[in-house]
C-alpha positions, 0 to 999 in steps of 0.5 A: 084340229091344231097341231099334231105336238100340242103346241101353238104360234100364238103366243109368240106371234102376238109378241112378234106383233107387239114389238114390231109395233113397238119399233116402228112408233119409235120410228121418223118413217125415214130408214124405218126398218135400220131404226127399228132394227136398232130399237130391237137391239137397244131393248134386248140389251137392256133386257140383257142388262136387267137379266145380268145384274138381278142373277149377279144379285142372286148369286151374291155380287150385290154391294153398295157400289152397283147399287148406287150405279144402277139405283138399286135398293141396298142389300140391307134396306139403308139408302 
């Protein structure tokens, strides 16, 4: 019958599955769970990162210095 609220697990279940996946090829099988718990925080900052400069972008704060730090294409289309 599914759930009372209309809502599912699936989704989130199979990008839990994904990424304990993910951590764990990343691993040597020696302290497994620190080293994925370390390949999950590494991934999240950078997703961070990525989330970070791209509203920084939107809202302005995108010139020709952060586009050379972070190979970005320029503000106005010039290299």
């Amino acid at each position: 019958m599914g759930s009372g609220d209309n809502s599912t697990t699936d989704i989130s279940e199979r990008l839990h599955i994904g990424n304990v996946e993910e951590s764990y090829r990343s691993t040597n099988d020696v302290n497994y769970i620190q080293q994925m718990l370390k390949h999950n925080d590494w991934c999240t900052g950078l997703e961070y990162m990525e989330e970070t400069v791209s509203h920084l972008a939107l809202q302005g704060w995108y010139d020709i210095d952060s586009t050379r730090a972070f190979d970005l294409p320029s503000v106005k289309g010039s290299p």
